[in-house]
N, C-alpha and C positions, 0 to 999 in steps of 0.2 A: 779626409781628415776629420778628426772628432772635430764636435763642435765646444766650444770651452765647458757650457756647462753639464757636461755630461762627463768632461776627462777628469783622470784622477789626480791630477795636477792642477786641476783650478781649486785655488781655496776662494770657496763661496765667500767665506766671511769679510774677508779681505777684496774678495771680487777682482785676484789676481791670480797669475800664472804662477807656480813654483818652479820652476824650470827657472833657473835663474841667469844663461847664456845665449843668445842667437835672436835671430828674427821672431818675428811673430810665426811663421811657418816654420820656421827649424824649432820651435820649442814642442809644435803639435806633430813633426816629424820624431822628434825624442819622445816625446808620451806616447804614440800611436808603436816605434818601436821596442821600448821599453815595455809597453804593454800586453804585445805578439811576441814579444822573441824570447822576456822574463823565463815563461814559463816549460818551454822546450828546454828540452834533456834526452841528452845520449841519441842526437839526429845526427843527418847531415846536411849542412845548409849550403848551398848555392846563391851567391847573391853577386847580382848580376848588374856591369856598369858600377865595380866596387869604388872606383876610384881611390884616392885618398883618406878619408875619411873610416879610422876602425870603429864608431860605436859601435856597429851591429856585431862584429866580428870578437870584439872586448865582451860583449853581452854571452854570445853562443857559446864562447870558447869556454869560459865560468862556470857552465852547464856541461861540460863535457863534451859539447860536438863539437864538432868537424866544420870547420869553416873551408869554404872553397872558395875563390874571388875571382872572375869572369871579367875581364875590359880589354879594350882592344888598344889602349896606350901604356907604355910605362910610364912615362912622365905627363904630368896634366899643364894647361896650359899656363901653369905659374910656376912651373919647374920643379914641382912637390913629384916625390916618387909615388907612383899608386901601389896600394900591397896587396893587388893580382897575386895569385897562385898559378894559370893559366889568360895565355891570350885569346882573347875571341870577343866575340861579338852576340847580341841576343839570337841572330838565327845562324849562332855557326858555335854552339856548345861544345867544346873540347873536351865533352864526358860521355860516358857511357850511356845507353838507355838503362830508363828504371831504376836510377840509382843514385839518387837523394831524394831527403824526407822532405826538404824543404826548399821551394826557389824565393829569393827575397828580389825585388824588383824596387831597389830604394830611388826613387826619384829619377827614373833610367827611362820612361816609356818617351818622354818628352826628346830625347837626346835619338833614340830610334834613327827618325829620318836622317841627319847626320849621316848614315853609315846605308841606307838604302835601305831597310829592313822595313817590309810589311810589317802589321799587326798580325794580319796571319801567318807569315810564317815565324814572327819571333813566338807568338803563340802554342804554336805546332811544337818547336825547338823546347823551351820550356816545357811541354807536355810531353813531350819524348824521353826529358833527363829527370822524372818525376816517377818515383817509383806508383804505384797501385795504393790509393788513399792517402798521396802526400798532399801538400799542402801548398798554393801559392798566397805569399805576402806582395800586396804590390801598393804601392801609392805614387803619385803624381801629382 
């Protein structure tokens, strides 16, 4: 995560966050996404362990790409529907190889074990569905 004073969401002057909803980590989760995802256009994005939560998917969509949503529940454990595109899991990619521009890994690495999945082979997985100079987003 950025550190406050370097994100474009801290006002120095004030010596507060702009982000004006969430935790202190879900406000450096919204700047650090808002930051990486603003500026893509006409990709395709994979973002993995979507759960409920559309920010990142609202943001890409705006831009013209292609949102794809990867999680291996529909329903999360407070009965909120997830807005998955496909079921699966980080080492069992339901895509093709080489073929999105973008993997997003929002808050997902932590949740892994859960489901039995190495690093290395969600790593692998992820690198496989990545076309040639795409790009992974990840925070934890």
């Amino acid at each position: 995560m950025p550190s406050c004073i370097n994100c474009t969401k801290f006002d120095s002057e004030k010596e507060i966050c702009s982000v004006t909803d969430g935790s202190p980590i879900r406000k450096c989760i919204i700047a650090s996404l808002e930051k990486h995802l603003r500026p893509l256009k006409d990709k395709i994005i994979c973002e993995i362990g979507c759960g409920e939560w559309s920010f990142a998917k609202d943001i890409v969509e705006k831009n013209n790409c292609q949102w794809l949503g990867i999680d291996p529940i529909e329903y999360d454990s407070n009965g909120r529907k997830t807005i998955r595109t496909h079921e699966g899991t980080v080492d069992s990619i339901p895509l093709p190889s080489n073929s999105v521009d973008v993997v997003l890994a929002n808050q997902s690495l932590e949740h892994w074990y859960e489901y039995e999945t190495t690093f290395k082979s969600g790593f692998s997985e992820m690198h496989r569905i990545l076309k040639t100079g795409g790009i992974l987003i990840m925070n934890f």
